[in-house]
N, C-alpha and C positions, 0 to 999 in steps of 0.2 A: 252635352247630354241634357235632356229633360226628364221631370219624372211626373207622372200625374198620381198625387193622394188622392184616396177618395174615400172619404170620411166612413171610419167602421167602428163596429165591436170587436171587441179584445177576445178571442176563440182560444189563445194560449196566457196565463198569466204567470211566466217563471222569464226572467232574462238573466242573463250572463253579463254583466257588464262587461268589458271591452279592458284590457291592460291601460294604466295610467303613462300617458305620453309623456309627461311630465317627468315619472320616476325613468320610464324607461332611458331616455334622453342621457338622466345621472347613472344610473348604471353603465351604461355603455361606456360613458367619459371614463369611468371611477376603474374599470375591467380594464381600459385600455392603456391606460395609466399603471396600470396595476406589473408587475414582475410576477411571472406565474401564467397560468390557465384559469380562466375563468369561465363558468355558466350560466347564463342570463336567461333563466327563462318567462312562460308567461308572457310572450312579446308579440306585438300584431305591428306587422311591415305595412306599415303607413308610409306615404314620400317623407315624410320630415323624420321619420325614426331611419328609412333608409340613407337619406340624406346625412347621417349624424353617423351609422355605420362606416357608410362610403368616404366619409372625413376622415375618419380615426384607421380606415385602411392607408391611405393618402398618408399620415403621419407618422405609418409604421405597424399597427397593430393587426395581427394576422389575425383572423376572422371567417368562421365555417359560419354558414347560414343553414338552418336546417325550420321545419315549416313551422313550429311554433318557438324557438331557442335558438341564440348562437351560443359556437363556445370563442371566446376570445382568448387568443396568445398577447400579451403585453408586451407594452415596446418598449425595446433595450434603450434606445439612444436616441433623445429627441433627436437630433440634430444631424442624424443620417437619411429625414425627409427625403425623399426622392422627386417628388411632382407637388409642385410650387403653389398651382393654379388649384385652388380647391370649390367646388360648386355647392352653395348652401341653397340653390332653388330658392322657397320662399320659408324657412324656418327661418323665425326672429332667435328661438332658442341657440339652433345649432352657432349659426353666426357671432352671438353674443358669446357666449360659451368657449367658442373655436376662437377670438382675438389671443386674449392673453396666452389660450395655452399656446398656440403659435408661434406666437411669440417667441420663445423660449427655446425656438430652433437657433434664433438669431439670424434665421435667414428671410430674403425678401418675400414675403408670401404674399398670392393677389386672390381674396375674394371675389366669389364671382354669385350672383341671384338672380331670381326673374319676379317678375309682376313689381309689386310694392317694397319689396322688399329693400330694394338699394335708398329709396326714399324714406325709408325710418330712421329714426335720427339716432347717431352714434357718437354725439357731442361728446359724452362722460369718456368713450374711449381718447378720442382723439383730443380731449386735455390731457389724460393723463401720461399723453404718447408724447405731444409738444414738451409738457413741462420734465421729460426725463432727458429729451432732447432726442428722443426717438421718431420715424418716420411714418407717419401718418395722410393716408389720403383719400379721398372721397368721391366719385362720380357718381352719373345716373346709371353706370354699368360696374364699375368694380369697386372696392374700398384694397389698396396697397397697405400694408406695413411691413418694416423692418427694424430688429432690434429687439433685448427680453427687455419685458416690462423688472425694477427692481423690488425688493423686499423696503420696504418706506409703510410710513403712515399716510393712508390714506382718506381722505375726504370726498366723500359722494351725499350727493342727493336725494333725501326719499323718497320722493314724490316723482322718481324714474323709476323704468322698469328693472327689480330685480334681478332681471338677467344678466344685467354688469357686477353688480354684487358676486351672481353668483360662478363667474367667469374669473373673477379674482381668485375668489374662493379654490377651486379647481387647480386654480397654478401657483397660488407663492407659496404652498406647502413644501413646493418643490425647489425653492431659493435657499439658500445656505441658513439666510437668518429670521428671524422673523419678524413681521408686519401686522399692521392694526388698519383695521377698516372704521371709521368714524360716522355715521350714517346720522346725514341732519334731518329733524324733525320737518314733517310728519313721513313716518317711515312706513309705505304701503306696501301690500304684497310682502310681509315677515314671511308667511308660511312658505313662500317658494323659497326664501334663503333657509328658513327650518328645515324643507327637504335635502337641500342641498349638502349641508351640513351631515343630518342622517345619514343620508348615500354615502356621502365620505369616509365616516364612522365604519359605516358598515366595511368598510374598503380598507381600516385599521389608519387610518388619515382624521386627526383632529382640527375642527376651529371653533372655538366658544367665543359665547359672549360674555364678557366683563359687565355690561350694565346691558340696559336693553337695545342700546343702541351703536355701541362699541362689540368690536371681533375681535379677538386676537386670534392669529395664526402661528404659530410655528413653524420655524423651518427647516429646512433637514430633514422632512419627512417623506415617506417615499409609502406608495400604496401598495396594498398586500391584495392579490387573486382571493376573490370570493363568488361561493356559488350564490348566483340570486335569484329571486323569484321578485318579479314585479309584480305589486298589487294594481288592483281595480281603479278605474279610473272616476273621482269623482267629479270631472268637471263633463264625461258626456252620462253618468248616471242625471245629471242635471235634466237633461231627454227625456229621459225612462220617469223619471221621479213624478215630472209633470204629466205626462202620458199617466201615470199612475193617478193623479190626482184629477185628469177628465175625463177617465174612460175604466178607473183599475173598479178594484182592487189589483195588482199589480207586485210583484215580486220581484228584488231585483238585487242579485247575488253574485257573488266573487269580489265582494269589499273587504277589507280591514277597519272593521268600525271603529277602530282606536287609530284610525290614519290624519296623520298630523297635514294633510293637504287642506289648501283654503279654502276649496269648493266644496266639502264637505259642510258649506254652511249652506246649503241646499235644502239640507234637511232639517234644520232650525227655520229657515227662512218658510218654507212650505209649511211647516205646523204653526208661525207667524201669521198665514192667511190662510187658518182654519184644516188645514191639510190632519187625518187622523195617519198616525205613523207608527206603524210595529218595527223594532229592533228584531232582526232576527240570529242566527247563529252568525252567518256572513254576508249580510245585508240589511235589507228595507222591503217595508210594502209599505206603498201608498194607496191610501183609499179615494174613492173618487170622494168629491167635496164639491160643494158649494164653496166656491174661491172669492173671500174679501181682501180690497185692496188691503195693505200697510204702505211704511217706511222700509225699504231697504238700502243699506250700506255697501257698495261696488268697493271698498277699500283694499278688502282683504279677497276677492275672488272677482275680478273682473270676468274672468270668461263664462263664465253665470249670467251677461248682460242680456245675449238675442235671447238665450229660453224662459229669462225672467221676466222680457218686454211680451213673450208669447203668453204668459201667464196671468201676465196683469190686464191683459188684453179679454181675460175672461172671469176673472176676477169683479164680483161687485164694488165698489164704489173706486175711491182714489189711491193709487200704488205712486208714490215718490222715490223715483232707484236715485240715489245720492254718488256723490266722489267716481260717475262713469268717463269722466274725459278723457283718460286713457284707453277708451273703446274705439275715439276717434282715428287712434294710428296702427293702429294692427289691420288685418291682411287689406283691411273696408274701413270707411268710415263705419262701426259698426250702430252709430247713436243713428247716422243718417242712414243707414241702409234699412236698418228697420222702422223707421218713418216712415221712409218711403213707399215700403210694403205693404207693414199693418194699414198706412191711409186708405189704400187700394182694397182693402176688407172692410171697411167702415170706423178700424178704430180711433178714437180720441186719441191721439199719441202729441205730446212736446215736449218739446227741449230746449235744452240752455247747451250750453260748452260742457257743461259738467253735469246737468240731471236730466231725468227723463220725468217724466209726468203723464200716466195715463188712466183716461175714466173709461172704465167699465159696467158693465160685461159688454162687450160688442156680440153681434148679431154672426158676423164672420159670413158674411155677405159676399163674395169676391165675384166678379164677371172678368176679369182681365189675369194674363198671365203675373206670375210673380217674376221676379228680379232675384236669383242667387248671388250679385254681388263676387262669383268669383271668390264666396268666403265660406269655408265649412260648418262654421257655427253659424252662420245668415240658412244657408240651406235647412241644416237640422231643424233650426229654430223653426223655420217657415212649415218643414213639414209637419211637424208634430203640431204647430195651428190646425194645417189641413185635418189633421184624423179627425177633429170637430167641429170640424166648418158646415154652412148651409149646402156647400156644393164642391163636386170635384176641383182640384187646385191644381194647375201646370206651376212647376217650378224649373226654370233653366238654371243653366250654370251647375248642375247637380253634380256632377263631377267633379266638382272642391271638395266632396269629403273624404277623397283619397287621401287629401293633405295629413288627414288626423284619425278618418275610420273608415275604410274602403268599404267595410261590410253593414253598414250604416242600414241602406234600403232593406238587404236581405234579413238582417234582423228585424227590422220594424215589422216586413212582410209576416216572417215567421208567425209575431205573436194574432195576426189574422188581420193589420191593418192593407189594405188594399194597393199595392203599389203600382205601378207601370211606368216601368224605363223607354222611354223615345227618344232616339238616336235620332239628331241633328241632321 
């Protein structure tokens, strides 16, 4: 699918943000796991949030699907698995998340993905699978394991994706004894293992931290049914915030402004390049702004990358986004897919491995179709250039943001930006 923006004024100023994919993800793990009935609501059926439902049915856990909530019945007994083969599509979350608890069937289970996904790397698993003397293996089509991962101390890396961290997390509560996670310096993305932690909390399942960089777990714990309501998602208010800041005043509501997510530095980062920002009861308004470059820090919220390369793209003088190398391995190269694009607008965009560099404001000049990369945050990003651009924008690939927001276009449309879906 394609979609052509074409650059408007804002005729509605209120949005809804969208449920936090992030939290929803830990809910469902936490419900499923859980002994009892549980209510999840506040949920928007994205592939990757279905994909994480259709897991946890696969490992046992009954599950009504209703249009905004499931209720989930929790599963008795890992290890009465039925169907071996489980489909993670292209969620890094679900996959990372799904090893260890897996695991813990003790039975042979084969992963299975599409697109990029089988090529992201799952080093940190497959030591810690060798070194227990567990079964681990890797191709361009499936990753096999067999065998529970044990309660031990463990040693990881910070400077990898969280999602292993927080796949431990999730499972050796459920080992007899307990284990410590050792997490070496410089430890990126804390907030996603802080959510994780919370989700678990909420689930009556403990793991703290002993120093900043040390967990202890417990074991012998077992998760308690709880009703839940998923908050707002701050990594696609990332959209809206900046649409607020080139076209708002702008309203944008169903947050928890005390949410401990990392993307929530969205809204520091935007008042950082002049952005005027009201707190409201359960959100933000951003006002439109004359946007100057700064320094921004990719450590603690990379998926803030494409909408922040769209911002600085209009932003006066020089934006430097720091510690993005981790952009490069998820759904797209994301550092290069937006190079590729903005250049095609006229913007000053470079990079290194790890930063971006862009001079501004670009003119947003485009005569050629864009490039969606296949990646839901490359599309988003690219449209919300469009709404300000000199001229209407064809973006392909539109269809990636099923992955994380199917209702993505029809929201955008709503607040009066101009959209047009063209079918391939």
């Amino acid at each position: 699918m394609k979609v052509k923006v074409t650059p408007s004024n804002l005729t509605r100023r209120v949005i809804e943000i969208p449920p936090s994919k992030s939290m929803a993800h830990r809910a469902i793990v936490c419900a499923s796991l859980a002994k009892g009935k549980s209510v999840i609501t506040n949920l928007d059926y994205s592939v990757d949030i279905q994909t994480t439902l259709d897991g946890m049915k696969k490992l046992g856990a009954k599950i009504q699907q209703f249009d905004d909530y499931v209720v989930i019945e929790g599963i008795e007994d890992l290890t009465q698995i039925q169907d071996t083969t489980i489909e993670c599509n292209e969620s890094g979350s679900t996959l990372r998340f799904f090893i260890p608890i897996f695991s813990l069937t003790n039975k042979k289970i084969t992963f299975t993905g599409t697109k990029r996904l089988m090529e992201r790397p799952q080093d940190i698993y497959k030591q810690i699978f060798d070194e227990q003397g567990l079964s681990f293996s890797q191709d361009e089509e499936k990753i096999e394991i067999e065998g529970s991962i044990k309660s031990k101390k463990y040693k990881l890396l910070g400077n990898v994706s969280s999602q292993f961290i927080s796949g431990l997390l999730f499972s050796l509560p459920l080992l007899k004894t307990d284990s410590i996670i050792e997490i070496e310096p410089p430890f990126e993305s804390r907030s996603y293992v802080d959510l994780t932690c919370q989700m678990m909390k909420n689930f009556g399942v403990d793991a703290y931290f002993l120093s900043d960089t040390t967990l202890h777990i417990p074991g012998n714990q077992s998760y308690v049914a709880k009703d839940t309501k998923v908050e707002g998602d701050y990594s696609q208010l990332g959209f809206y915030a900046v649409l607020g800041a080139l076209l708002g005043p702008l309203d944008c509501v169903g947050l928890n402004t005390r949410s401990l997510q990392g993307d929530k530095q969205i809204v520091s980062i935007l008042k950082s390049m002049g952005t005027e920002v009201d707190v409201l009861e359960d959100g933000y308004r951003f006002h439109k702004t004359d946007l100057k470059g700064c320094t921004i820090d990719l450590n603690n919220c990379p998926d803030l990358g494409p909408i922040l390369s769209t911002c600085a793209s209009y932003a006066t003088g020089v934006t430097e986004i720091m510690n993005a190398g981790r952009l490069r391995i998820k759904e797209s190269d994301r550092i290069k897919a937006m190079e590729e694009e903005l250049h095609k607008c006229g913007v000053d965009f470079k990079s290194t491995k790890d930063t971006i560099t862009i001079h501004g404001p670009s003119m947003f000049e485009c005569h050629e179709q864009l490039h969606g990369h296949n990646d839901h945050r490359i599309v988003m990003a690219l449209a919300i250039a469009a709404t300000n651009a000199a001229q209407p924008i064809v973006i392909d690939d539109a269809q990636a943001i099923k992955k994380s927001y199917p209702g993505f276009f029809e929201d955008l449309a709503s607040l009066g930006i101009q959209v047009e879906k063209i079918d391939d």
